[in-house]
C-alpha positions as CSV (number, residue, x, y, z in Angstrom):
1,X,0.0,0.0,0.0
2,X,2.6,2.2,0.9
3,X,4.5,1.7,-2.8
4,X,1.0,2.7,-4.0
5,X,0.9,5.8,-2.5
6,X,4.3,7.0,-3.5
7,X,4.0,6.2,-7.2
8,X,0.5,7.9,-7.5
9,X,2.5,11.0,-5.6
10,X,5.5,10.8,-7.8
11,X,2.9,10.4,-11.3
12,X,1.1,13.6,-9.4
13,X,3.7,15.8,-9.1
14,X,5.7,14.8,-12.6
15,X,2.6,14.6,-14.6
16,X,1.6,18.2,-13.2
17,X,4.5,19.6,-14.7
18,X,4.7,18.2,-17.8
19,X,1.3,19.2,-18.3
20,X,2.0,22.5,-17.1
21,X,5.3,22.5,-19.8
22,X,3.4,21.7,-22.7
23,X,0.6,23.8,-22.2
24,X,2.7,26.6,-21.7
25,X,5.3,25.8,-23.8
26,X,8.0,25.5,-21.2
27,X,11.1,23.7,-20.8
28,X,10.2,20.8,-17.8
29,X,13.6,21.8,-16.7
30,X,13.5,25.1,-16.5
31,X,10.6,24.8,-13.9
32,X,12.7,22.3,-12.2
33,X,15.8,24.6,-11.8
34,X,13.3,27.6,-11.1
35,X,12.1,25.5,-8.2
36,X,15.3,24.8,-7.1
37,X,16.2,28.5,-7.2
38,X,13.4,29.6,-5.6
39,X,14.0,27.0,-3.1
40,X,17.2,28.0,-1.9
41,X,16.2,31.9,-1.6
42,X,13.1,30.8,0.2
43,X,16.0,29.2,3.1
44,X,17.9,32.2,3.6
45,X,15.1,34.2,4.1
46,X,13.8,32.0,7.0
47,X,17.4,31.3,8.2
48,X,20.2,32.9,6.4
49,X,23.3,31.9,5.0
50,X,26.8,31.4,6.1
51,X,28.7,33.4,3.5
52,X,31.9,30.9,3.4
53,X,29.4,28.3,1.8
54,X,27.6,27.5,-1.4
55,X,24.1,26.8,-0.5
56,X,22.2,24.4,-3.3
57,X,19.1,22.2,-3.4
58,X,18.3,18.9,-4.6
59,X,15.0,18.0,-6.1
60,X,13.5,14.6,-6.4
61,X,11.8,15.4,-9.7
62,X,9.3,12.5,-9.2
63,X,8.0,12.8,-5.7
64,X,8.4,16.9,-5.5
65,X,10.8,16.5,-2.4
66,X,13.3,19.6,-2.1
67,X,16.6,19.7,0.5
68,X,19.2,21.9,0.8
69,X,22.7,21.4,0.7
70,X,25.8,23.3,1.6
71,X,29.4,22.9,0.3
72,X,32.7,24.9,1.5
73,X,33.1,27.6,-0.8
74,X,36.9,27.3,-2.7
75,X,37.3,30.3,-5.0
76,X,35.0,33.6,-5.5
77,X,34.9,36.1,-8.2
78,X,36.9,39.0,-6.7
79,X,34.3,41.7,-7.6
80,X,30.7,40.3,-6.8
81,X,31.6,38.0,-4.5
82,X,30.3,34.8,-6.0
83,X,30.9,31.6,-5.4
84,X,32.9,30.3,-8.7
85,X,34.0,26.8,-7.2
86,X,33.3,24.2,-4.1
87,X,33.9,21.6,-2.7
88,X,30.7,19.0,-3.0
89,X,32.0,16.3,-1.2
90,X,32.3,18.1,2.1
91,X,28.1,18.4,1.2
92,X,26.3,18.7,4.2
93,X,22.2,18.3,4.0
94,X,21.5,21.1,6.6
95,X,17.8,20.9,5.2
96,X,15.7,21.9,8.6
97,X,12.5,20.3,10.2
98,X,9.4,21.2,8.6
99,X,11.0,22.8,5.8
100,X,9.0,20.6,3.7
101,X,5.7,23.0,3.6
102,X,7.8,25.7,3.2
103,X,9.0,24.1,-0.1
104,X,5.6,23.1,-1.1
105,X,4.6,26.6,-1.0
106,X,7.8,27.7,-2.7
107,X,6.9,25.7,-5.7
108,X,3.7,26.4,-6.1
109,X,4.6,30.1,-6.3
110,X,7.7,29.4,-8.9
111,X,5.1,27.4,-11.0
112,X,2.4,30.3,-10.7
113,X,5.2,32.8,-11.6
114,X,6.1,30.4,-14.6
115,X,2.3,29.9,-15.6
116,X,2.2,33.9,-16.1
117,X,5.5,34.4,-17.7
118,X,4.5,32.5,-19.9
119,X,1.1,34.1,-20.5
120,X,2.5,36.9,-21.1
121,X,5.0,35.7,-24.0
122,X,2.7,34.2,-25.5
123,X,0.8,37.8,-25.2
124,X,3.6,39.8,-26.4
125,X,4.2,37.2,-29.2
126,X,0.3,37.6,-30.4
127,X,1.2,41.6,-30.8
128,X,4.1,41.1,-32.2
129,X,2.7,40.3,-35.1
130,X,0.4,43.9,-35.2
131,X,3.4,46.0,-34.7
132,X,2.5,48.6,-37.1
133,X,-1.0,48.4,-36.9
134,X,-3.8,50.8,-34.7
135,X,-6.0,48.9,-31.9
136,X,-8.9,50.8,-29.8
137,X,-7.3,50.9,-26.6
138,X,-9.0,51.6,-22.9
139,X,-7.2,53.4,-20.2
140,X,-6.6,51.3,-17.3
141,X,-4.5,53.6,-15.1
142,X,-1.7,56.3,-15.1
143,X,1.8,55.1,-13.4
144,X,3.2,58.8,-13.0
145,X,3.5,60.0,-16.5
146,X,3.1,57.1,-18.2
147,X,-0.7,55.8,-20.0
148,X,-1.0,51.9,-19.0
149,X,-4.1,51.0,-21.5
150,X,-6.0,47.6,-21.9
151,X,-5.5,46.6,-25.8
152,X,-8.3,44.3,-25.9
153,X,-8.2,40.6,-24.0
154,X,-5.6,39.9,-21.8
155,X,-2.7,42.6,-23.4
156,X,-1.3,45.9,-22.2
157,X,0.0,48.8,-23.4
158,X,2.3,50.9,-22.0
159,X,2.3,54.7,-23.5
160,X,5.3,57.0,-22.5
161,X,5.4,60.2,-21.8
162,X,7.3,61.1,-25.1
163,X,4.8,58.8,-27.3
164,X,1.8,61.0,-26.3
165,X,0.1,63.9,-27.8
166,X,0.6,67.4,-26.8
167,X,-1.8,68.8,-24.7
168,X,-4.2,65.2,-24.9
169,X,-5.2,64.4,-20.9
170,X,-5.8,60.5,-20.7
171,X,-8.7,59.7,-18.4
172,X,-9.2,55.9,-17.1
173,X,-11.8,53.8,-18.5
174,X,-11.7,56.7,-21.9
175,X,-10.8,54.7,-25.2
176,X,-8.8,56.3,-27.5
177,X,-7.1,54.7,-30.9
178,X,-3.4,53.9,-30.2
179,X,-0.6,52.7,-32.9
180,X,1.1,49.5,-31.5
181,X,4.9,50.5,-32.5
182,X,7.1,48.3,-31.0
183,X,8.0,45.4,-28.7
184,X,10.6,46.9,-26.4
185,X,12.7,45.0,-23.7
186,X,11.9,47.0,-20.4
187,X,13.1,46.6,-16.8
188,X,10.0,44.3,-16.0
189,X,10.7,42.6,-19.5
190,X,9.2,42.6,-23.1
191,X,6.2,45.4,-23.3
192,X,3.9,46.3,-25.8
193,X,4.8,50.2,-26.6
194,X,1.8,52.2,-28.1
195,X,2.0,55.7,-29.3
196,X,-0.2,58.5,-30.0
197,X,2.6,60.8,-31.4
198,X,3.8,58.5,-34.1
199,X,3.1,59.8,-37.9
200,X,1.7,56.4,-38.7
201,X,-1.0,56.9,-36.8
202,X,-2.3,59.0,-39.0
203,X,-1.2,57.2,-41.8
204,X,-3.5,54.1,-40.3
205,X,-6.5,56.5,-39.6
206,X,-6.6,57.1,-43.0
207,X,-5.9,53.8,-44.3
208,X,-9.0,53.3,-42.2
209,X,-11.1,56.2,-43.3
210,X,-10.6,55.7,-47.0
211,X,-10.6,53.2,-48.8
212,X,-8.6,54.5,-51.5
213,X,-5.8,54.4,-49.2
214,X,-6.5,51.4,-48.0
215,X,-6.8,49.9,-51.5
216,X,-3.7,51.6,-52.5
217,X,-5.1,53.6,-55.5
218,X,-4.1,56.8,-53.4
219,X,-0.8,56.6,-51.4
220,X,0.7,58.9,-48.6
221,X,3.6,59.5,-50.3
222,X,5.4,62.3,-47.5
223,X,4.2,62.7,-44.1
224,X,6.1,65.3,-41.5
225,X,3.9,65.7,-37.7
226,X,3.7,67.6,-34.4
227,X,1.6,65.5,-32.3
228,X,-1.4,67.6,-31.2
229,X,-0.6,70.9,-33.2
230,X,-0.5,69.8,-36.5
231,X,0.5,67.3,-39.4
232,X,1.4,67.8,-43.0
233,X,1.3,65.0,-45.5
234,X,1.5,65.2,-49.3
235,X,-1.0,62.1,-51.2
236,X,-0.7,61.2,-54.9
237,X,-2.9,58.6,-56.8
238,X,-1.5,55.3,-58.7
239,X,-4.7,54.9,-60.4
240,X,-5.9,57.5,-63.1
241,X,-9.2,59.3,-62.8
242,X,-9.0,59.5,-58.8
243,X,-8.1,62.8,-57.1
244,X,-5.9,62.0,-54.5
245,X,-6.7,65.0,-52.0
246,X,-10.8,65.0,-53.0
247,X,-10.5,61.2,-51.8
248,X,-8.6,61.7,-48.4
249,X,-11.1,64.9,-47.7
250,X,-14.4,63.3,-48.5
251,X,-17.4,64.3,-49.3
252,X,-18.2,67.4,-47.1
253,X,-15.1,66.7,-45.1
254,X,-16.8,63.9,-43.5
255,X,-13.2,61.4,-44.4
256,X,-11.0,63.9,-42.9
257,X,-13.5,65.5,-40.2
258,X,-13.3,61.7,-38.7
259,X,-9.3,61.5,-38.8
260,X,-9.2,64.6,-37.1
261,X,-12.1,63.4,-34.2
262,X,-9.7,60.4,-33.5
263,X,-7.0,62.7,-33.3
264,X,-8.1,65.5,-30.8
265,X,-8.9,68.4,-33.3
266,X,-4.9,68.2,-34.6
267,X,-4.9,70.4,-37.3
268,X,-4.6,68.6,-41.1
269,X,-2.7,69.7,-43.8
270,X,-3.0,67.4,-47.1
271,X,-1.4,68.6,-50.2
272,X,-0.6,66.9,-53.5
273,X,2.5,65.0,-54.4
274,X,4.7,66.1,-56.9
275,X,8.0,65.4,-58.3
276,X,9.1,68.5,-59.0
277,X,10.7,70.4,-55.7
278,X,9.4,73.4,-56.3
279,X,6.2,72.6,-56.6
280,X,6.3,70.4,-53.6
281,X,8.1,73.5,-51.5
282,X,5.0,75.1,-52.7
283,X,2.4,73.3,-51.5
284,X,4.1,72.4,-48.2
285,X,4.4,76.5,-47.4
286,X,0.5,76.6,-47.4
287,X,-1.2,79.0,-46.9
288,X,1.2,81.4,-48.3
289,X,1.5,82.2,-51.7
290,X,3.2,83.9,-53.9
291,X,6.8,82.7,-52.5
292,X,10.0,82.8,-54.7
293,X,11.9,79.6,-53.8
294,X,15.6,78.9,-54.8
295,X,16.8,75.5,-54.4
296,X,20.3,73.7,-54.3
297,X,19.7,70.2,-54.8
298,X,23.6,69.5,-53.9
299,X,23.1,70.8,-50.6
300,X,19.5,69.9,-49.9
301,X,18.8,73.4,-49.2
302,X,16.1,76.2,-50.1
303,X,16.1,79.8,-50.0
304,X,12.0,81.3,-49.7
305,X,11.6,84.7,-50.7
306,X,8.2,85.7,-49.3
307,X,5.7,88.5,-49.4
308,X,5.8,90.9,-45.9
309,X,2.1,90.2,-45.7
310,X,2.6,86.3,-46.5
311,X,5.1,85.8,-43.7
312,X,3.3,84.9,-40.6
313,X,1.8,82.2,-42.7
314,X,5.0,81.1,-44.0
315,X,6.7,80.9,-40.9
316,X,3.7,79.5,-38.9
317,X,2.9,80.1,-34.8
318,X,6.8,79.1,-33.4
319,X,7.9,78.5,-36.8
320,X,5.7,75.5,-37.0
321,X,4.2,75.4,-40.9
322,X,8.0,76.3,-42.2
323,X,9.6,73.3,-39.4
324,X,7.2,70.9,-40.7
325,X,7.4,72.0,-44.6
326,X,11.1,71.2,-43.9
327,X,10.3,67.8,-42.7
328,X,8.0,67.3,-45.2
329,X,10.5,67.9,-48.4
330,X,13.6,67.3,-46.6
331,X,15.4,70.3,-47.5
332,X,17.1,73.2,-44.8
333,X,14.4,76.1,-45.8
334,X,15.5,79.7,-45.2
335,X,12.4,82.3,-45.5
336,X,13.7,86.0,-46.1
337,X,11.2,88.6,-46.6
338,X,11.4,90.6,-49.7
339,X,14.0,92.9,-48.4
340,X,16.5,90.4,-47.6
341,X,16.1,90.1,-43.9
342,X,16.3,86.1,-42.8
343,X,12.9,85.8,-41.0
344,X,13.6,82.1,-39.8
345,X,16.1,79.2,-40.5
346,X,15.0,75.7,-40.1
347,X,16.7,72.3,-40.6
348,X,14.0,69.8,-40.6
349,X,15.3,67.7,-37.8
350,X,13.4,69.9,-35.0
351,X,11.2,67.6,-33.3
352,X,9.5,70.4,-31.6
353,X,9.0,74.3,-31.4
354,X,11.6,73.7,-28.2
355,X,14.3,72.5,-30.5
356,X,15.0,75.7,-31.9
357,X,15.7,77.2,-28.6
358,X,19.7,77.7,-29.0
359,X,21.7,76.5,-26.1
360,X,18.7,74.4,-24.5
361,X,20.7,71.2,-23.4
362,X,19.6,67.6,-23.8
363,X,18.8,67.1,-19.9
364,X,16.3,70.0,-20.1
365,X,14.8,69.0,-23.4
366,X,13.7,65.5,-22.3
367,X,12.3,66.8,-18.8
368,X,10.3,69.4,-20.9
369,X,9.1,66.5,-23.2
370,X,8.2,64.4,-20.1
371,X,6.0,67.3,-19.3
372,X,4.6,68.2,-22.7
373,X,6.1,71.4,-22.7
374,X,7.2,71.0,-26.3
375,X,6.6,75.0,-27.5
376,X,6.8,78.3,-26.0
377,X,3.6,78.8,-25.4
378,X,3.3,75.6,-23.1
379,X,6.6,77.4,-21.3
380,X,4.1,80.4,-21.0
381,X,1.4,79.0,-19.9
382,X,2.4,76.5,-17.3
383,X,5.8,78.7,-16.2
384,X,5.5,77.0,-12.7
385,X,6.2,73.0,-14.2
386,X,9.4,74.1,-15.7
387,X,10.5,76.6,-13.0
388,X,10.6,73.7,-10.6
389,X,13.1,71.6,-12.4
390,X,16.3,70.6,-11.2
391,X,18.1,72.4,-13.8
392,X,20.7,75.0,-14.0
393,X,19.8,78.5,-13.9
394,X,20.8,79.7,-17.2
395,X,18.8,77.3,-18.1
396,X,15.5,78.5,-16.4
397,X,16.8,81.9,-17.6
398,X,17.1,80.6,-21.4
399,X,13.5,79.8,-20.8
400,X,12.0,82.8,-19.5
401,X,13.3,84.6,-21.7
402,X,11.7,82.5,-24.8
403,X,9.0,83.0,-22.5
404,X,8.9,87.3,-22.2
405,X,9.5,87.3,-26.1
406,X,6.1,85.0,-26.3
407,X,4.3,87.4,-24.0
408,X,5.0,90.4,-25.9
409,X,4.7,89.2,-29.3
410,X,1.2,87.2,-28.1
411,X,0.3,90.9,-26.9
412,X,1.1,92.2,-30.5
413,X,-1.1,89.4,-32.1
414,X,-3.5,90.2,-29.7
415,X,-4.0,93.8,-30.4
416,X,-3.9,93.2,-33.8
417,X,-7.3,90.8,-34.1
418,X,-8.7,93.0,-31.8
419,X,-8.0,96.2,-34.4
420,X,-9.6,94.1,-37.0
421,X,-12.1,92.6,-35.1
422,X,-13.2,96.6,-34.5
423,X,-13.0,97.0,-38.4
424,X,-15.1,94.1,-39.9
425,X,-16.1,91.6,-36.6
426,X,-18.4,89.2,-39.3
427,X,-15.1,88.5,-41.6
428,X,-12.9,87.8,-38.2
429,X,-15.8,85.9,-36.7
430,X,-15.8,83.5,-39.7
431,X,-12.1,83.1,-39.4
432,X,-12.5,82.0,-35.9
């Protein structure tokens, strides 16, 4: 009877985790040396370790019984510490009374901890495979600045601070449409990164909007972005008869309109495609007109000639419409006004309105981009986020003094609409 007993126990336990290893997809003997592991950790924590020893179990891999060893420790790795070598047959089975439920527990834990590293491989390996793609997305919870969102089963997403949009506010339970853009190896292992501030997003929303796009008979040829201000993207057509721009606008709007909804009112630029430079320079400078552009295809650079009363446009609110026209054709623009005077300079690798600031160093960038403060008027309107940063103070006084300039020329602007407002208030009114 006895005999009986133990083989059904030794079946038990084996049979449980080979079960549990091909279910799971788990080498039997990785549970097996996790167990072990785990086993040895749970003893020192109950009754510590004599540091001149090497401290192992054993596991009887039929029946589930666990002791622990200890062997005189010969040679350890002069940094860490660890034991490299020992002497086994000086072994001494210093496994205490009782320790047996201890171990039980211990297991159960290692093979619970297995169970759900290995859910969640399988997890991350089902989204590997949707990298690329846009999934409606729930907010779970907010862990400091970071978005953790439910993607839909048993997945999470994890959105960081520099993958979300400018001035969006993420509240829990809200959905919102989130681009799955990478698998990335983390402290706490793989995670599923999603991203509201990638230009693919917007590529997928309109992939998803219209079916042109989605049928390829109208492609996205160039795309440049500034998540939550604005995005410029230049469309052509592979098919003849269709009107690339007329298709990604819709009927009323309504294609567009619907883009824009998912994206939080971001502003939407959408030009036509062309191969010729200038034509393209053109039509990424919208809504000026009447600019004189100079190009030098050797150095990938552009000189804009452009009307006094055309220059605001140009330029854009922080330099914006000329930063992302730059992105957008991938040449260094310079806009002078018609009397020579360089009105701004931009490279096309500015990120942000902040990236123009000259002598803002990389420490201060990232903490303003952890904070969304990504253009001078975010530094003007929340002054007290960035005035608490450990930073230098040049630094905060690089800042405020983006931030003065701001205030006046905001004033300027502001006196300005009012003048006009005063002139002809239905023509302003429609502009607004």
């Amino acid at each position: 009877m006895h005999k009986t007993t133990q083989s059904m126990n030794r079946s038990e336990f084996s049979a449980a985790i080979a079960q549990i290893a091909k279910e799971r997809k788990i080498e039997p003997e990785a549970i097996y040396e996790a167990i072990r592991q785990a086993m040895v950790s749970a003893f020192r924590k109950q009754y510590g370790l004599d540091e001149e020893y090497y401290y192992y179990a054993k596991l009887n891999e039929e029946t589930g019984e666990a002791r622990i060893f200890k062997a005189p420790i010969l040679t350890k790795d002069e940094e860490t510490g660890e034991a490299l070598t020992w002497n086994e047959k000086k072994s001494e089975d210093v496994t205490p009374a009782g320790f047996g439920r201890i171990a039980a527990q211990t297991a159960k834990q290692v093979i619970l901890q297995k169970i759900r590293e290995s859910e969640k491989e399988q997890i991350i390996g089902e989204f590997s495979n949707q990298v690329g793609e846009i999934i409606n997305a729930q907010v779970l919870r907010m862990d400091g600045r970071k978005v953790i969102l439910d993607l839909g089963g048993r997945g999470q997403g994890l959105m960081p601070p520099e993958e979300q949009m400018r001035g969006e506010f993420y509240r829990v339970n809200s959905r919102i449409t989130v681009l799955i853009k990478e698998i990335r190896e983390l402290y706490k292992g793989k995670t599923i990164i999603v991203s509201r501030a990638d230009a693919n997003l917007v590529v997928k929303l309109f992939e998803r909007e219209v079916p042109e796009v989605s049928a390829g008979s109208v492609e996205i040829a160039l795309i440049a972005r500034e998540a939550g201000v604005r995005t410029k993207l230049a469309v052509k057509s592979t098919q003849e008869g269709v009107d690339p721009v007329g298709a990604c606008v819709g009927q009323r709007g309504v294609r567009v309109q619907e883009v824009i909804r998912e994206l939080n009112n971001e502003k939407l630029d959408i030009i036509p495609y062309s191969d010729n430079s200038k034509t393209l320079m053109e039509a990424a400078l919208a809504p000026a007109e009447h600019v004189t552009i100079t190009l030098d295809e050797a150095t990938r650079t552009a000189v804009v000639v452009v009307p006094d009363d055309q220059l605001s446009l140009a330029i854009g609110r922080g330099g914006q419409n000329a930063r992302l026209a730059a992105k957008l054709t991938g040449y260094k623009i310079t806009i002078k006004s018609t009397g020579g005077q360089v009105q701004s300079q931009v490279t096309g690798e500015e990120e942000y309105e902040i990236d123009t600031i000259e002598g803002l160093m990389s420490e201060t960038r990232a903490l303003l981009i952890e904070h969304k403060l990504t253009t001078v008027a975010d530094l003007a309107r929340f002054p007290s986020k960035w005035q608490e940063f450990e930073i230098p103070d040049e630094q905060k006084q690089l800042l405020q003094v983006q931030v003065e300039q701001f205030n006046v020329e905001q004033k300027v602007r502001d006196d300005e609409r009012a003048k006009r407002l005063a002139e002809n208030p239905l023509v302003e009114s429609v502009k607004e």
